[in-house]
N, C-alpha and C positions, 0 to 999 in steps of 0.2 A: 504494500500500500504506500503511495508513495505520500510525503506529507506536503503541506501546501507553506511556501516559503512566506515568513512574516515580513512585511514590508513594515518599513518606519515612515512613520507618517509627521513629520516636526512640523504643520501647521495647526489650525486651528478650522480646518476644514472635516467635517468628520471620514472617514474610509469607507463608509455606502456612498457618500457625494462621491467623489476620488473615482469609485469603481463605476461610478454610472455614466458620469462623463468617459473616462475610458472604453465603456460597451459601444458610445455613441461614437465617440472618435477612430476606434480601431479597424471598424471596414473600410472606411474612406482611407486611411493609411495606410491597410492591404489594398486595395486596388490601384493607390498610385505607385506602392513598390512592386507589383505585379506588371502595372502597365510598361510601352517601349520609353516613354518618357523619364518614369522611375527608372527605371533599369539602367539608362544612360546615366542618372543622374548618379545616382549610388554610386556606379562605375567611376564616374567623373571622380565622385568623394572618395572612395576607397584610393584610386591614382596620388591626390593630391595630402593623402593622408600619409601614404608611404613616401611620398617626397618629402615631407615634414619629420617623420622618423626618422630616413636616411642624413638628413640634415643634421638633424640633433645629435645622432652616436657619432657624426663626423666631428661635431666639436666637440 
């Protein structure tokens, strides 16, 4: 059974708010990381993320 990870919550928002907005936001954010647009763009970020690593161990 696997157990469900406690998340910290340091506002003053209660965690059924928190979770509801999340239900509501999370399709819309699968379907743009799904679509050619997402895909590119991620793409784009993961590139420019490893440019940023490789920069930082060089100094």
């Amino acid at each position: 059974m696997a157990r469900k990870k406690k998340l910290v919550n340091k506002t003053s928002i209660p965690e059924h708010e928190i979770e509801k907005i999340a239900r509501c936001l999370l399709p819309d954010i699968l379907a743009f990381y799904n679509s050619e647009e997402g895909q590119k763009e991620f793409e784009e970020w993961k590139r420019k993320r490893m440019i940023l690593n490789n920069e930082h161990n060089l100094s």
